[in-house]
N, C-alpha and C positions, 0 to 999 in steps of 0.2 A: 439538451433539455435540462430543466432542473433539478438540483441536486435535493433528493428527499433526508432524511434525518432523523430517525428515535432513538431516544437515551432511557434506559430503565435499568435501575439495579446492577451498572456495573456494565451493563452489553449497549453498546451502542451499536445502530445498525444505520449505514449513509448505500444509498440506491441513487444509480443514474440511467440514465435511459441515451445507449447512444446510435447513433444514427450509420449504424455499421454490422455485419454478420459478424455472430459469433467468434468465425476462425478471426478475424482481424485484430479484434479487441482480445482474445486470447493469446495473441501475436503480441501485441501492443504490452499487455500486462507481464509476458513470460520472457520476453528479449532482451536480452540486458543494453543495446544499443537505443532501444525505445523507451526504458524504462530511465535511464539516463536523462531522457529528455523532459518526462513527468513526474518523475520522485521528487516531492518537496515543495511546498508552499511555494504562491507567487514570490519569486525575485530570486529563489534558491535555485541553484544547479545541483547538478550529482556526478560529480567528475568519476567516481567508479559505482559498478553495479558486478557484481558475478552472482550467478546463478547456474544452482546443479538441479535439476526442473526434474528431480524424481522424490519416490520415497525414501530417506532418509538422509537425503542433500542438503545441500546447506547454502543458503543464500550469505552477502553481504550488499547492502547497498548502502548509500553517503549522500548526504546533503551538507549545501555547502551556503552558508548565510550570507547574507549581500556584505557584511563585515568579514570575512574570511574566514567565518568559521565553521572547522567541520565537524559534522557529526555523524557516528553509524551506527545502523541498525540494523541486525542481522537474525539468525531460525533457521530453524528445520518444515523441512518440507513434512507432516505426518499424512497426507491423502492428497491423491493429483487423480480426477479423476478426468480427463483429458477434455478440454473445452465445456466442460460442465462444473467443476470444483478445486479449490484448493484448499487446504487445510493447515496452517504453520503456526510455528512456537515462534515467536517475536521476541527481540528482546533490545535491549540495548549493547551494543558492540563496539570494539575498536575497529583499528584497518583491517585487519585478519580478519574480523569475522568473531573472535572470540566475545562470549559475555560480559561484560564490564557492570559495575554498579551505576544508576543511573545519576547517582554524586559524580563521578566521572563527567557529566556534564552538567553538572548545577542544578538536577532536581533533586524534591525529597528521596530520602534512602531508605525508600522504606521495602515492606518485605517481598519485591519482585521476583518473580521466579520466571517471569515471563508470561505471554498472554498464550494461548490457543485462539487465536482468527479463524475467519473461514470468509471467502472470496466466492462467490455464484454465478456464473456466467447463462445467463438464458434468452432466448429466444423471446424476441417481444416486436409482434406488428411486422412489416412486411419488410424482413432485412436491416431489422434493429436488433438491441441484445438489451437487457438490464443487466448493470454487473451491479450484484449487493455486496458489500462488505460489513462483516460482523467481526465486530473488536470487543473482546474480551478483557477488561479491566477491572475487578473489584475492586481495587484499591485506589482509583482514578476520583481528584477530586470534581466539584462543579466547574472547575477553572480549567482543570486536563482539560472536562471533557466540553467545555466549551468550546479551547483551542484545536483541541482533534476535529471538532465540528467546523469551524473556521479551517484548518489546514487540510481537510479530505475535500471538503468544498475547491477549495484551489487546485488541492492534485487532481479531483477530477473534472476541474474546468482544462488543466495541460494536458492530461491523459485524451481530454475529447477533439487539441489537434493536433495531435501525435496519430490520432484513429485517424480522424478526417486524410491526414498526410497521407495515409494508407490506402484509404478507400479513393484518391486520386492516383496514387502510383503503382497499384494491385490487380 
C-alpha cells in the first residue's frame, strides 16, 4: 500500500500499511539477514547489518551505492517493546559501528549528536500491520528531508517484498 508522509518542525513521520501479521514485519525489520535485503534506497545494497535487538545494544547497518560506495549508520537500541516498538539513537557511523561526523561522508557538519527515532508496529485490518517510523531531526534541512522522504519511500517499497517473501515461506 502506499507510503504516507508528514514533515513538521524537525519530525517527520513516513506510515505504511503492509499486507502481513505483525510477527513477520517485526521479523523483517529486527533480522539482520532481512534487513540486508531492505536498507537503503532503490539500486543500494547493504552487504553488512549486525544487530544486538535489546536495551542498550547496538546496531550497525551499511548501504552501498550503485557507484561503490559505502556508507554506515549505526545507534542504540533505548526501548524494544517486543512487536510493538522501538526506540533508537541513529547516527552516522563507520564499519564498527562507531559515531563518525557526518563530513565523513559529504554532509554538512553541523551539530549532530544523533537522532532519537521511534519505529511502531501495529495491527491494521485483517492480518495487516502499519509500521510508522518517526525520525527525529531538527537540524534536517528541506533538501534532507525531502530526500529522507524519497529514500523511506524506497526502503519501504524493499522492506514490502522482503515481508511478502515471508508471508510465502512462513
Amino acid at each position: 500500500m502506499a507510503n504516507q508522509v508528514s514533515n513538521e518542525a524537525g519530525v517527520q513521520t513516513f506510515s505504511r500499511i503492509f499486507d502481513a501479521p505483525r510477527a513477520l514485519v517485526w521479523k523483517a525489520w529486527t533480522t539482520p539477514k532481512y534487513v540486508m535485503k531492505w536498507w537503503g534506497p532503490k539500486g543500494f545494497t547493504s552487504p553488512l547489518c549486525r544487530i544486538d535487538l535489546r536495551v542498550g545494544g547496538r546496531f550497525t547497518y551499511s548501504m552501498q551505492s550503485p557507484d561503490g560506495h559505502v556508507f554506515y549508520n549505526g545507534g542504540e537500541f533505548r526501548e524494544i517493546l517486543p512487536l510493538e516498538k522501538i526506540v533508537w539513537l541513529w547516527y552516522f557511523a563507520d564499519a564498527d559501528g562507531n559515531r563518525v561526523s557526518p563530513a565523513h561522508y559529504g554532509f554538512p557538519d553541523e551539530d549532530r549528536e544523533g537522532n532519537i527515532d521511534e519505529i511502531l508496529f501495529e495491527d491494521y485490518g485483517q492480518g495487516q500491520t502499519r509500521l510508522t517510523y518517526t525520525r527525529n531531526d531538527p537540524t534536517a534541512t528541506k533538501e534532507e528531508q525531502e530526500g529522507a522522504a524519497a529514500g523511506f519511500g524506497q526502503i519501504f517499497d524493499k522492506l514490502a517484498e522482503v515481508v511478502a517473501e515471508l508471508v510465502h515461506t512462513e
